[in-house]
N, C-alpha and C positions, 0 to 999 in steps of 0.2 A: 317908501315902499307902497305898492298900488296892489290892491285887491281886487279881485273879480267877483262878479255877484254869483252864487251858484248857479249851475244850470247856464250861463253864459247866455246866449244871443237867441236861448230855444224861446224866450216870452217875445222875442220882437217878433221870431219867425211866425208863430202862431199868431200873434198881432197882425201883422202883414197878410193873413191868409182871410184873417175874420174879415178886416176892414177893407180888404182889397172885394172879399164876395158881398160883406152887405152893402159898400156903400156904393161899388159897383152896379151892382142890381135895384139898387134902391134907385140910383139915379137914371138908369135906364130906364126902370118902368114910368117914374114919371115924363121922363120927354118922349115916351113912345105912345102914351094914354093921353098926352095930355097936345092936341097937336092942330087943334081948331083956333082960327085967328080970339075966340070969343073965351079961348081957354088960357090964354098967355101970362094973364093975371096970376090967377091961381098958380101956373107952372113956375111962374117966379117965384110966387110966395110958397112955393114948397121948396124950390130947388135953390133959395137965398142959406136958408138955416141948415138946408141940407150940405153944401158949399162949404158953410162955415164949418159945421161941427167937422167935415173930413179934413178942413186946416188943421186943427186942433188936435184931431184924431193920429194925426200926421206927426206931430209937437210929441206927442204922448211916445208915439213908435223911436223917433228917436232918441229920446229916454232910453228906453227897453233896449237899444242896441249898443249906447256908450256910453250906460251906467259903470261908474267907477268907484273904487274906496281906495282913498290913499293916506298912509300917515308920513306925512312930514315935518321938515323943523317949525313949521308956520303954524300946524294943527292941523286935525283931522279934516278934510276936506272930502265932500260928499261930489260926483260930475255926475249931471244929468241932464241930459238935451243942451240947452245953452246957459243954463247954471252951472255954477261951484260954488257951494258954499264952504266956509271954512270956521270951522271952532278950534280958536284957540285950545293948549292943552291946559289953559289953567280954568279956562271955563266949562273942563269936565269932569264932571262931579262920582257918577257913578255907573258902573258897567252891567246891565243884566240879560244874563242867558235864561233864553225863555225856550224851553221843550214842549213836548207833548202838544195835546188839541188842544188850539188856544180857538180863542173867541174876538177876532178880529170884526170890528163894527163898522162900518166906512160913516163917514161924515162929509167928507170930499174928495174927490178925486177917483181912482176908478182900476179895475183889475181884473184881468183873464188868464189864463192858464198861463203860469210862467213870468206873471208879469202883475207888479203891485205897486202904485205910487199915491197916494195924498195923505190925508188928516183921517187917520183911525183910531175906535178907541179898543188898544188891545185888555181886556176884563180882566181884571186884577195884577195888571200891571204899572198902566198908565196911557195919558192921550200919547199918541206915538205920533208922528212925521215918518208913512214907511216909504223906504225907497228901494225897492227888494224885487225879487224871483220868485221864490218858492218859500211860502212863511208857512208850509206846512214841516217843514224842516225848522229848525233851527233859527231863533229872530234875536238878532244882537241889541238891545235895547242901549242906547246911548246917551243918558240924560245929562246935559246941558242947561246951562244958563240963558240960552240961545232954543230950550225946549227937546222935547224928548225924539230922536231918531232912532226908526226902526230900520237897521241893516239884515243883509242876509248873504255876509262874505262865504263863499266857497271854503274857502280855507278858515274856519271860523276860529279854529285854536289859535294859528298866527298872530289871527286879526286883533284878538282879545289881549291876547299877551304883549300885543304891538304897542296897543292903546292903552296898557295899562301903567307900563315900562315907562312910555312918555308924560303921560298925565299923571299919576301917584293915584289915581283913584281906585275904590274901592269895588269889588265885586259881588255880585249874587247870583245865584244860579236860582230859578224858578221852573218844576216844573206843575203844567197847567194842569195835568191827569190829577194830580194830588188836592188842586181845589176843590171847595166844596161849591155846589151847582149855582146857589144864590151868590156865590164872588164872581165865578167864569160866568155864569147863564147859559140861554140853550143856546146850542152851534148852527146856526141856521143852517149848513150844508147835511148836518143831520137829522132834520126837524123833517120826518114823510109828508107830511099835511101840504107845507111849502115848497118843497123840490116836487112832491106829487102835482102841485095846481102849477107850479114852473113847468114842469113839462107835458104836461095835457097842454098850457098856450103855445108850447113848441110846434105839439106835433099837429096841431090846431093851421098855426102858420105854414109849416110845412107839406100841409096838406093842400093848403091854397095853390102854395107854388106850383105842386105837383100836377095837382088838376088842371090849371092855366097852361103849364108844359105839353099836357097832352093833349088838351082838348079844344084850346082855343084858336090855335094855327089850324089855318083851313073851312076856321066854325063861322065868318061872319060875322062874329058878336060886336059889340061896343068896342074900343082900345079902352075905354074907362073902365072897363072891369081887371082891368092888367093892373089900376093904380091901386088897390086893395091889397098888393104884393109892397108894393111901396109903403101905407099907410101900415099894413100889419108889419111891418120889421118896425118903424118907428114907435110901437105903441109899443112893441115885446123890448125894442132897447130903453126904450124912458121907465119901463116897469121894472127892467132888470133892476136897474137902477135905484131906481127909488122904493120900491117894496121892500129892496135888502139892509136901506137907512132908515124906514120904519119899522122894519121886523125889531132892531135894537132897544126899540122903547114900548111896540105895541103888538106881537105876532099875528092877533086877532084881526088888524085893521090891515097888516099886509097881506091876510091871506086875502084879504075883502078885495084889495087891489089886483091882484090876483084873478079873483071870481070875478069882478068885472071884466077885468082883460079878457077872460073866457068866452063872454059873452058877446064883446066886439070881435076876435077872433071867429068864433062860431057864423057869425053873422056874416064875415066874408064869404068865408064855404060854402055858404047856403046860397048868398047871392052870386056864387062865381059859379055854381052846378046850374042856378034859377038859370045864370043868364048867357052862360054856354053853354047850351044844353048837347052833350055830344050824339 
């Protein structure tokens, strides 16, 4: 029997829109700024890593569009991008439904709107493997011998009764509303401090763009001041990133990260008004 992850194919589509504009843009601004025989260096060593990660990024998206849950006679078997893995059913030990606002920590691996896949740790549940949609709904916790998986079947009653039927294991139902704050911890997506300095480098970046948009076709400036479009998506995606795996053990030191990103943001602005002046 094969399960679909909730929400279906809406985290690739959104995936596909993110990755198709940043890294699109990303990679345009650098081979447009960067076009002097004496600059080629540099354009490589931007546009190497840049290359790579949209491989990768690419790896990730197909994920998101042929993620599968299926229970068969062999054992649960997880399909994603060009995995399957498979746990036996006697290697599954125990089943828990996890509700309410959990506190998903990433460790590795990476997630946008509709779309969740690597090594997180869900707070007062356990380390989880999620390979999911939407874990603001409903997250099927799947512990194995083989380590803990985090699903997110559409049909999640089936899915539980599926896996239960086959394996003999036992159930729990958890919801996270009921913890007490020191088990879950704080939610980063609801911490002001952190989504407040996330998006002041939003609109920070967004403002670069905008300016460059209007101002610098026609202006004469540099093409180098185009590469500041480039270098700020890169610095706001490695922050996304990583501010959100230290928020998990130090809030103080990601807002830090944070406040710096502001500050090299900032510093684009200024230099992209300084040096197209319209």
């Amino acid at each position: 029997m094969v399960f679909k992850p909730r929400g279906g194919i809406w985290g690739g589509i959104v995936g596909l829109l993110l990755g198709g504009v940043g890294f699109g843009l990303a990679i345009w601004a650098v081979n447009f700024s960067l076009v002097a025989p004496d600059e080629q260096t540099l354009r490589w060593f931007l546009l190497v890593p840049a290359y790579g990660l949209a491989g990768f990024f690419v790896y990730l998206l197909l994920g998101a569009f042929n993620l599968r849950y299926r229970a068969g006679d062999d054992g649960l078997s997880i399909r994603w991008a060009t995995r399957r893995i498979t746990v036996p059913w006697n290697q599954v030990r125990r089943v828990v439904r996890v509700t309410g606002r959990k506190n998903l920590g990433a460790l590795t691996g990476m997630s946008w709107p509709g779309y969740i896949v690597g090594t997180y740790t869900l707070r007062g549940v356990a380390l989880v493997k999620m390979y999911g949609t939407q874990p603001k709904g409903e997250v099927v916790v799947v512990e194995t011998d083989r380590g803990n998986f985090g699903l997110t079947p559409a049909d999640a009653d089936r899915f539980v009764i599926e896996v239960l039927r086959r394996s003999g294991a036992e159930l729990e139902e958890v919801n996270a509303d009921e913890m007490p704050e020191e088990v879950r911890g704080k939610i980063l997506g609801e911490d002001i401090i952190y989504m407040g300095l996330y998006a002041l480098n939003l609109v920070l970046l967004l403002g670069v763009i905008a300016y460059q948009a209007v101002f610098f076709p026609g202006s004469g400036a540099s093409r180098i001041y185009v590469l500041f479009i480039a270098l700020g998506m890169g610095v706001l995606a490695f922050n996304i990133g990583n501010a959100s795996r230290v928020y998990q053990f130090m809030p103080s030191a990601a807002y830090l990260v944070w406040i710096l990103s502001f500050f090299v943001m900032a510093t684009f602005l200024v230099f992209s008004i300084y040096g197209i002046a319209p």
